[in-house]
Rosetta silent file (secondary structure, phi, psi, omega in degrees, C-alpha in Angstrom):
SEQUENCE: XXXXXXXXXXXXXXXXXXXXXXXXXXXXXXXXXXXXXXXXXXXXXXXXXXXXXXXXXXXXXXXXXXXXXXXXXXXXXXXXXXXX
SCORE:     score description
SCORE:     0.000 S_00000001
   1 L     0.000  120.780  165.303   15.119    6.738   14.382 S_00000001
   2 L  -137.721 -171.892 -172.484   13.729    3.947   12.159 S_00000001
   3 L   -68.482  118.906 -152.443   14.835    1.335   10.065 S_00000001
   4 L   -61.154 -179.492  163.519   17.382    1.741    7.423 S_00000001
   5 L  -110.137   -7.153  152.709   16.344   -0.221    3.770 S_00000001
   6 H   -33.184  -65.748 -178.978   19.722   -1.276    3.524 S_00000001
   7 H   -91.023   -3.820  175.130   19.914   -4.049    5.825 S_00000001
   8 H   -72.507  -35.135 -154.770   16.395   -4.968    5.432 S_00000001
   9 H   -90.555  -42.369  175.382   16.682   -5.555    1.483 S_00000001
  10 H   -62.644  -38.344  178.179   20.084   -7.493    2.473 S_00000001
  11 H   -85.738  -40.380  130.118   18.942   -9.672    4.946 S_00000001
  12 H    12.653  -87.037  176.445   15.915  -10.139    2.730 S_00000001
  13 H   -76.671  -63.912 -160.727   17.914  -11.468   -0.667 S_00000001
  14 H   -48.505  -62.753 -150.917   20.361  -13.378    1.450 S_00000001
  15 H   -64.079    3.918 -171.225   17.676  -15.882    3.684 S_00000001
  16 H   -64.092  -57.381 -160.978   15.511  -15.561    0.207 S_00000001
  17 H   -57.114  -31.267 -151.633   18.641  -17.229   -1.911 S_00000001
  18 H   -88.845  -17.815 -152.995   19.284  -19.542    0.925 S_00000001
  19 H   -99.050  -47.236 -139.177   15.067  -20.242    1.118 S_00000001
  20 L  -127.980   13.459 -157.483   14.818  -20.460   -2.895 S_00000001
  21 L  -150.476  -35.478  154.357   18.483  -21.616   -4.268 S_00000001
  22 H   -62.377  -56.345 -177.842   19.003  -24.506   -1.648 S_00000001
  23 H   -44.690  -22.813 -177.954   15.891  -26.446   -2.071 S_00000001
  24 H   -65.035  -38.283 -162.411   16.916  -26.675   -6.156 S_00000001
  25 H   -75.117   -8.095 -174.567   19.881  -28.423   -4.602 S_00000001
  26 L   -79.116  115.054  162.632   18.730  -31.791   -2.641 S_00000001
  27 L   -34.954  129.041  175.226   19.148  -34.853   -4.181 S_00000001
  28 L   -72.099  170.456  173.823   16.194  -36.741   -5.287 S_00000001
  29 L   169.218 -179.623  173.336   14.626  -39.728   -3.088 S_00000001
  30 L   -41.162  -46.940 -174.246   11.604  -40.284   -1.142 S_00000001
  31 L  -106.772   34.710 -174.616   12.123  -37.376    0.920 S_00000001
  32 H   -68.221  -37.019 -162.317   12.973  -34.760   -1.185 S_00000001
  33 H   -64.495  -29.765 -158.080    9.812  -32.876   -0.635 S_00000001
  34 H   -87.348  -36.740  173.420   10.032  -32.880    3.155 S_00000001
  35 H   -62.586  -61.172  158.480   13.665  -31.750    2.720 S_00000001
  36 H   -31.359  -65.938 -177.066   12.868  -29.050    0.427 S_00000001
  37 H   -59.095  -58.400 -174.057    9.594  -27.407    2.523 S_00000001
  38 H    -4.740  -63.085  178.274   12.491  -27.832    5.631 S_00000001
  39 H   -89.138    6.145  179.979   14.504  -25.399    4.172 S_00000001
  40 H   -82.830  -48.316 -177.054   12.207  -23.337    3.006 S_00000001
  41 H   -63.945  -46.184 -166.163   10.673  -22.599    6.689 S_00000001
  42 H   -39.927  -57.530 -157.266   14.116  -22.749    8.280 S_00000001
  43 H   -87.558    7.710 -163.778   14.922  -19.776    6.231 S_00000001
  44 H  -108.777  -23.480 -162.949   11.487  -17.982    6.165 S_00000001
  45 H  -114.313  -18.049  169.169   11.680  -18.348    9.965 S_00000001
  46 H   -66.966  -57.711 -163.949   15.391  -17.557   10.197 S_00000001
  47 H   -75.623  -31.405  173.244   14.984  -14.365    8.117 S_00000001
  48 H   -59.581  -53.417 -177.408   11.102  -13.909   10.708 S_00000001
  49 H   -91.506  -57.070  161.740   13.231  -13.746   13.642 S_00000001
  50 H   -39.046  -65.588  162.665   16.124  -11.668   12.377 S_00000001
  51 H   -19.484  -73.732  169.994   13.223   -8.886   11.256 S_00000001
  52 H   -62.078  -28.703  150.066   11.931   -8.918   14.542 S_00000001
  53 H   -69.015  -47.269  160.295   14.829   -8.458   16.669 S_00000001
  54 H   -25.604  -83.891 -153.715   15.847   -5.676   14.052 S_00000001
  55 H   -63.066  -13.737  165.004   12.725   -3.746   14.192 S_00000001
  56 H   -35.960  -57.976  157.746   12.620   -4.226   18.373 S_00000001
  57 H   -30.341  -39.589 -165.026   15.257   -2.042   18.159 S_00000001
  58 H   -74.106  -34.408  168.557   14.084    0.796   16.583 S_00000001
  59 L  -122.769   56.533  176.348   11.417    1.479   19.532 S_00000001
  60 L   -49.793  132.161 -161.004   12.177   -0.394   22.597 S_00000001
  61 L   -65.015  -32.772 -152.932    9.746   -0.956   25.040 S_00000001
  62 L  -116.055   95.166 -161.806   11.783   -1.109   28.152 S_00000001
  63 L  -104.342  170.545  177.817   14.255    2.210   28.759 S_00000001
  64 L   -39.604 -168.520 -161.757   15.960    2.829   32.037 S_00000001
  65 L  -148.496   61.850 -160.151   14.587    3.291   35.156 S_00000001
  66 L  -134.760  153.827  179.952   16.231    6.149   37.262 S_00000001
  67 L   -60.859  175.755  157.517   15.247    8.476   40.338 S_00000001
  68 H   -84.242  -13.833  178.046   15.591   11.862   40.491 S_00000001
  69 H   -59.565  -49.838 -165.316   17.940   11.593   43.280 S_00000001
  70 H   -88.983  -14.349 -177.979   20.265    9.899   40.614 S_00000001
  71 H   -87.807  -14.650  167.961   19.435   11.989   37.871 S_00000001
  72 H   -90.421  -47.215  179.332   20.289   15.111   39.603 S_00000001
  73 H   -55.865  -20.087  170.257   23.617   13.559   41.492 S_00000001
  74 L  -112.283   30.881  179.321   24.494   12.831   37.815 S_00000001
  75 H  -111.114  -11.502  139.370   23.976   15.858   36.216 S_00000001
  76 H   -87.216 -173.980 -159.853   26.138   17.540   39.020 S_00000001
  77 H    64.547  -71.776  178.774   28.750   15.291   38.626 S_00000001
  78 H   -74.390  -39.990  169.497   29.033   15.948   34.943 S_00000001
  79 L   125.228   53.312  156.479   29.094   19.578   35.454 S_00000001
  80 L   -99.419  -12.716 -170.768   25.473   19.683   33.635 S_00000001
  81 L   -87.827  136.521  167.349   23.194   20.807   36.481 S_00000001
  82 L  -100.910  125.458  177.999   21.846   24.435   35.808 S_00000001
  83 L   -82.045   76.415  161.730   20.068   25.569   39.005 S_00000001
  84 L   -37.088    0.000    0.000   16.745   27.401   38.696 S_00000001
């Protein structure tokens, strides 16, 4: 299983517009500049942390945990155990 390009290229182009198409938008003053990088990170760090939960997914580190005691009571139980 890996990572489609679908939602990558989408999540991508949205925080990009929101990174590159807000900052056009701030009024000038003194602190346009400050405003501007702001939203620039927000969304560079917004779109950094969406990636990385994404791709977590695709190989997670941490999978159950179960005995064999429970892994055989539940594969009789579903009617799955073959007996060797």
């Amino acid at each position: 299983m890996g990572a489609l390009a679908a939602p990558v290229l989408i999540f991508t182009l949205f925080w990009g517009a929101i990174g590159i198409g807000l900052p056009i938008f701030v009024p000038k003053g003194p602190n346009r500049g400050i405003l501007q990088v702001i939203l620039m990170l927000t969304a560079f760090t917004c779109w950094l942390f969406w990636l990385c939960c994404y791709m977590a997914q695709m190989n997670p580190l941490i999978g159950p945990k179960i005995k064999n005691t429970t892994l055989l009571l539940m594969a009789t139980e579903w009617n799955d155990y073959t007996p060797k």
